[in-house]
C-alpha positions as CSV (number, residue, x, y, z in Angstrom):
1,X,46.7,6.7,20.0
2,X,50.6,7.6,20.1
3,X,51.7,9.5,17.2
4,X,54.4,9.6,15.4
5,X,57.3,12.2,17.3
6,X,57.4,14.9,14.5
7,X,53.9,15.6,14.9
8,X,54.4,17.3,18.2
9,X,57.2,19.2,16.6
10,X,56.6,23.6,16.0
11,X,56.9,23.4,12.7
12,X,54.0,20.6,12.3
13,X,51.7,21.9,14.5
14,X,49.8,25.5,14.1
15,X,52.3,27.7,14.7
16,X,49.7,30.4,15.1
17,X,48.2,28.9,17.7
18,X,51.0,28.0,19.1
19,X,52.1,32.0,19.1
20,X,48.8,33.2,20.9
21,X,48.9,30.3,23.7
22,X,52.2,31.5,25.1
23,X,51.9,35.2,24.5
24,X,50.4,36.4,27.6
25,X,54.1,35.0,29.0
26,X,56.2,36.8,26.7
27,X,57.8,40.0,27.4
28,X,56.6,43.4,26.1
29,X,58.9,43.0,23.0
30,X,58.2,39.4,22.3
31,X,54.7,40.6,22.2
32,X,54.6,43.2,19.4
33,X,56.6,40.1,17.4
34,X,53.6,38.2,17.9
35,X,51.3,40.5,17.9
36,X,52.7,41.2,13.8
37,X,52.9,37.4,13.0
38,X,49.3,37.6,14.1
39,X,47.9,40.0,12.4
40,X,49.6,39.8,9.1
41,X,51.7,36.3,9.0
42,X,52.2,36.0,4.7
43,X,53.6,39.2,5.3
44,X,56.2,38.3,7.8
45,X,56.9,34.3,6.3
46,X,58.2,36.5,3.1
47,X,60.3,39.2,5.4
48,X,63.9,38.7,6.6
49,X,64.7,38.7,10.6
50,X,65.9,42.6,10.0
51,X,62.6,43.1,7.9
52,X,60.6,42.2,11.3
53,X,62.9,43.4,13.4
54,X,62.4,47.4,12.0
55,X,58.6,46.9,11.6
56,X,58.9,45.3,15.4
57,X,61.3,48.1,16.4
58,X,63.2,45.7,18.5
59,X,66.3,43.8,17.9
60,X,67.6,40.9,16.0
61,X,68.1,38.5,19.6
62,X,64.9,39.3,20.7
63,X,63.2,37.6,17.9
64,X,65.9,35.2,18.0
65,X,64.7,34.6,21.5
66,X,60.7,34.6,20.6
67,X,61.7,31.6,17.9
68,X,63.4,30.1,21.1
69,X,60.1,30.7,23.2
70,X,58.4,28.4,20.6
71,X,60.6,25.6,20.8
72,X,62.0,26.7,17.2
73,X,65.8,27.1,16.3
74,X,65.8,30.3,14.6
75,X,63.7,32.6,12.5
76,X,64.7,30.9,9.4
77,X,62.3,27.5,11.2
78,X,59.8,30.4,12.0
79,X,59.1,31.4,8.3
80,X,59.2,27.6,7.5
81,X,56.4,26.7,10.1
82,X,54.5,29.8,8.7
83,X,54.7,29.2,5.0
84,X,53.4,25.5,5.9
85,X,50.5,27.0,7.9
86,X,49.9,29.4,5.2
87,X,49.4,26.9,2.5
88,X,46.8,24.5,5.0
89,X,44.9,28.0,5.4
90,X,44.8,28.3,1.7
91,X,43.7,24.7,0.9
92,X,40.5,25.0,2.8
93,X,37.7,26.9,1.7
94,X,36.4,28.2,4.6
95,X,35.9,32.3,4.7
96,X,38.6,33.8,6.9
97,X,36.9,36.8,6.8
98,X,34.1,36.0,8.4
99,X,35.0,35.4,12.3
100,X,33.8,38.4,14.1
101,X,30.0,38.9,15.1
102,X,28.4,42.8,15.0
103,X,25.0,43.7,16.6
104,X,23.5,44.2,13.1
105,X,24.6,40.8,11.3
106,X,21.5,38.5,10.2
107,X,21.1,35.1,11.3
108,X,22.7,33.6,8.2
109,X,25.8,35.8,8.5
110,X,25.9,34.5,12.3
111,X,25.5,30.8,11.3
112,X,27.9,30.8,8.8
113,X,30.6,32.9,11.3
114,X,30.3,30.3,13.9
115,X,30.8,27.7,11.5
116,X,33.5,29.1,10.4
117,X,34.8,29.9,14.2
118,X,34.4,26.6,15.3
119,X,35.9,24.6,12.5
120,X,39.1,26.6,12.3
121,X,39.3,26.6,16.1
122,X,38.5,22.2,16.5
123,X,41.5,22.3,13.4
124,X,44.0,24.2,14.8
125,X,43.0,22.2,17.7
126,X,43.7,18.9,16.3
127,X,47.0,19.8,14.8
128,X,48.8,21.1,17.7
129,X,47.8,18.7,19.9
130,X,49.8,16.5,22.0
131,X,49.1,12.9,21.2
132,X,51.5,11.6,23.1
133,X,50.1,13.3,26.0
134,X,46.8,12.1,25.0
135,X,48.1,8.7,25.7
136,X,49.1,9.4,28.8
137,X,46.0,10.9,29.7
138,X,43.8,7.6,28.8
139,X,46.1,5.3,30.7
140,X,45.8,7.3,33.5
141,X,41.9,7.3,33.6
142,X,41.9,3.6,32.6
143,X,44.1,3.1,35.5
144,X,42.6,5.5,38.2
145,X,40.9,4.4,41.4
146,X,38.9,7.6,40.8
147,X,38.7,10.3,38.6
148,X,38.2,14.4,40.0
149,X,36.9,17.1,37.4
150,X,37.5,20.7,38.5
151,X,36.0,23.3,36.5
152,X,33.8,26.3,36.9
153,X,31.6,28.4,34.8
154,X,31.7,27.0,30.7
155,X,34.1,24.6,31.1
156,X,31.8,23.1,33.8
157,X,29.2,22.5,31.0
158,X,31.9,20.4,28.9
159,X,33.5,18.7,31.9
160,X,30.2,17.3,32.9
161,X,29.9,15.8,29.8
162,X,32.9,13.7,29.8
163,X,32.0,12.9,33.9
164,X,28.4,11.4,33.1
165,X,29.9,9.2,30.1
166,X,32.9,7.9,32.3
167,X,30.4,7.3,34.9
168,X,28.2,4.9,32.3
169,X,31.3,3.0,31.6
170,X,31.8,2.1,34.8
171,X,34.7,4.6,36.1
172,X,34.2,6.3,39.5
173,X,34.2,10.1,39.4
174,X,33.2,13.0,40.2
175,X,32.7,16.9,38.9
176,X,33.4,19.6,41.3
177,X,31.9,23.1,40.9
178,X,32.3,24.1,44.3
179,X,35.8,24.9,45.4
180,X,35.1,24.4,48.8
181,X,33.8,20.8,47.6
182,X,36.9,20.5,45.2
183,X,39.8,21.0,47.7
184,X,37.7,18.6,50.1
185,X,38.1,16.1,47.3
186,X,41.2,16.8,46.5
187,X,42.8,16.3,50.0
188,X,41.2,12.5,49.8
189,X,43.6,12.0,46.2
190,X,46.9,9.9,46.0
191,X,49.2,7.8,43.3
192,X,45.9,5.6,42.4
193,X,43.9,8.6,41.5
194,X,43.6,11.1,38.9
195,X,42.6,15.0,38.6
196,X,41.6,17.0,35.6
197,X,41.4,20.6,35.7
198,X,39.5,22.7,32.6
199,X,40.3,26.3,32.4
200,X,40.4,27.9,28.9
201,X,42.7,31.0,30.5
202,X,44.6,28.7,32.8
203,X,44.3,30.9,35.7
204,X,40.8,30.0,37.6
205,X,41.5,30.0,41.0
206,X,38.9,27.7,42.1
207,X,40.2,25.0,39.6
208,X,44.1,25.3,40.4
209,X,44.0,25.3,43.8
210,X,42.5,21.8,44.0
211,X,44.1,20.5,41.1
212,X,47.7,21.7,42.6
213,X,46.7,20.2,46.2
214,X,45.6,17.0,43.8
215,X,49.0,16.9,42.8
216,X,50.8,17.4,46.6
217,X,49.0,14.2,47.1
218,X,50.4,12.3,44.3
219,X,47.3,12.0,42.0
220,X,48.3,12.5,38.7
221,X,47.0,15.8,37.7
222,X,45.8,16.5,33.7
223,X,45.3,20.3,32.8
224,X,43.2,21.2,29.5
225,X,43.8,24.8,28.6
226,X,44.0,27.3,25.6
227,X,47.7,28.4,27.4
228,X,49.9,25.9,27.8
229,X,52.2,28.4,30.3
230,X,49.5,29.1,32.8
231,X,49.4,28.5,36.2
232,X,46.8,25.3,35.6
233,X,49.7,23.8,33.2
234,X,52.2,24.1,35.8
235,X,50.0,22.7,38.0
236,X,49.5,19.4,35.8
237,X,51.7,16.3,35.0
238,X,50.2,16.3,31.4
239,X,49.1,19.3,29.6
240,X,46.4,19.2,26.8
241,X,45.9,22.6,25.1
242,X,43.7,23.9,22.8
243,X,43.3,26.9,19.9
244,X,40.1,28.8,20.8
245,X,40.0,32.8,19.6
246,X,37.9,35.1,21.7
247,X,35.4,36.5,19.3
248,X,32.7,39.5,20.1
249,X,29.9,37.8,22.7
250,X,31.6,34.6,22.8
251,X,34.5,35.0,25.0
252,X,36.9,32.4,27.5
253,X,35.5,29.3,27.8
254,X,32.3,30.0,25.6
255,X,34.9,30.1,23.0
256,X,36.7,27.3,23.7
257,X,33.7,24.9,24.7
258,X,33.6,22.9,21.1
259,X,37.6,22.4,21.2
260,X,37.7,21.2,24.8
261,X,35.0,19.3,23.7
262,X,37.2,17.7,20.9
263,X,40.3,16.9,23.3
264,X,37.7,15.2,26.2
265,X,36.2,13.2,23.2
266,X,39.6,11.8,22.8
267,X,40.1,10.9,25.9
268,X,36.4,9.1,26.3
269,X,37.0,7.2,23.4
270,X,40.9,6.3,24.1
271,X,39.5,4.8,27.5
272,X,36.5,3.1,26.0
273,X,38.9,1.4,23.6
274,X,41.0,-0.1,26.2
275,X,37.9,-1.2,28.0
276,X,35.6,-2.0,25.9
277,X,34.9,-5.6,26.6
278,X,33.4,-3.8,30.2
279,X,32.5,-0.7,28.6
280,X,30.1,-2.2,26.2
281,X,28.4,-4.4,28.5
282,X,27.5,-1.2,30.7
283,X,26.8,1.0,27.6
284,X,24.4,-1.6,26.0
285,X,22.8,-2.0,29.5
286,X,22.5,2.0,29.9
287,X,20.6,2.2,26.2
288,X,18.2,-0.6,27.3
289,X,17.1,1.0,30.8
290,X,17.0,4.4,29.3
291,X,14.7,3.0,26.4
292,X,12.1,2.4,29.0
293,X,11.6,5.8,29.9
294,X,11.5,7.0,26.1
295,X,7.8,7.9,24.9
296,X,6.3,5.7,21.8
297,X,6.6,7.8,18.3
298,X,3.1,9.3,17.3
C-alpha cells in the first residue's frame, strides 16, 4: 500500500482541504487568507501575492508564512496547487452547487446534495491522504497484541464497524465508549499494542485522554481526524486525516462518518491482505455459522 513520495506532497494533494484542516491553528490573519482561497479559489489562483494581500488587508510575509503553514515554498506553489485542484473540480461533473440542505428542499434535491456531499468529501479524502501513513497503520494492527478503539458519539458508529470486522479475522480488540472504561484500558497498553482514536474535530476529551495515556505506555497510538493539528494528532504516532465539510443538519462527525469510513476500510483491507491465509479461514467460517441463522427465501 506505499505510495509513491510526491503523492503526499501539497501540491498533489487537495490543497483546499488541506487549507480548512489547519485553519482553526492559524492566526487571525492567516485566517482571512484562507477564509478567501475558500470561498473564491479561481479567483485568487489568477491574483498576484499583492492582489491577495490588499483583498486580505494584510501583508506580503504573512501570506508568505500561510504558504509555509502548508508545507508550500511560496505563493507562487500556492497558485500552482490551486490551478491543479481547479482543473480536477472542473473534470468531474458533479454539481458544486448543490451542498447545502434548506428546510424546504424535496427529497430529490436532498438525495442528490448528499450525493454530491459525500463523493466530493470520500475524494478529497482519498487525495490528501497519507499512504505512507496508511502503511504504517496496517503493520501496526497486523502486529498488535491487541487493538483499543476510542471514540464517542458518530465516530463510535464507524469505529465499531472496523472493531467487529477485525474481531472476525481473528485480531483481539476492543471499542471503548466509556471514558472511564477507555483510560482503564489504556493503562493496561504497552510497545505490543496499538490505540486508535476517531475524532472528526480532534479535540474529544474522552478520546485524547486515553489515547495520550495509550501512548505514555508505549502503544503505538493512530489518530483519524478532519484536523491534522489537533490535540488527538499530537496525541498519535501516525495521523490519518480526512476532508469532511460541515453542512446544515449534518455537522462533526455526522459529516465525516462516510470518509472515516473510507480511511478504516483501508486499513481492514491492508490487514486482511497480509493475513489472509488466517483471515479467510475465519471469514469463510463466520459466513457459514451465520448462514444458519438466516431465514429461507419465500
Amino acid at each position: 500500500m506505499a505510495a509513491p513520495a510526491e503523492n503526499n506532497s501539497p501540491t498533489a494533494t487537495g490543497i483546499l482541504a488541506r487549507i480548512r484542516g489547519i485553519e482553526p491553528t492559524l492566526t487571525a490573519a492567516q485566517q482571512r487568507i484562507g477564509e478567501t482561497i475558500l470561498a473564491d479559489p479561481a479567483t485568487v489562483a489568477a491574483s498576484t501575492i499583492t492582489e491577495l494581500a490588499e483583498r486580505c488587508a494584510t501583508s506580503l510575509t504573512t501570506i508568505t508564512r500561510f504558504c509555509r503553514e502548508l508545507g508550500l515554498a511560496g505563493y507562487p506553489e500556492l497558485r500552482l496547487a490551486l490551478a491543479a485542484e481547479l482543473g480536477r473540480t472542473k473534470a468531474t461533473t458533479h454539481d458544486t452547487a448543490l451542498i447545502a440542505f434548506s428546510p424546504d428542499d424535496p427529497a430529490s434535491m436532498v438525495l442528490r446534495s448528499l450525493l454530491t456531499s459525500d463523493i466530493r468529501a470520500m475524494e478529497e479524502t482519498a487525495a490528501q491522504l497519507d499512504l505512507a501513513a496508511v502503511d504504517r497503520a496496517v503493520n501496526a494492527l497486523v502486529r498488535a497484541r491487541f487493538t483499543d478503539f476510542f471514540a464517542v458519539s458518530g465516530s463510535a458508529g464507524v469505529a465499531m464497524d472496523l472493531h467487529l470486522r477485525l474481531h472476525a479475522i481473528g485480531r483481539p480488540c476492543a471499542l471503548w465508549t466509556d471514558v472511564h472504561s477507555a483510560v482503564c484500558s489504556a493503562n493496561a497498553r504497552d510497545h505490543r499494542d496499538v490505540a486508535i482514536g476517531i475524532s472528526h474535530s480532534g479535540t474529544t476529551a474522552e478520546v485524547v485522554e486515553p489515547l495520550t495515556i495509550a501512548k505514555q505506555r508505549g502503544a503505538t497510538t493512530i489518530a483519524l481526524t478532519n484536523f491534522p493539528r489537533s490535540p488527538l494528532a499530537e496525541a498519535a504516532d501516525i495521523v490519518l486525516t480526512t476532508a469532511a465539510q460541515d453542512t446544515p443538519f449534518r455537522a462533526g462527525g455526522v459529516a465525516a462518518r462516510h470518509t472515516q469510513m473510507l480511511v478504516l476500510d483501508c486499513l481492514y483491507i491492508g490487514v486482511v491482505q497480509r493475513t489472509h491465509q488466517t483471515s479467510n479461514h475465519l471469514l469463510t467460517a463466520a459466513t457459514e455459522a451465520v448462514t444458519k441463522h438466516r431465514l429461507p427465501q419465500r
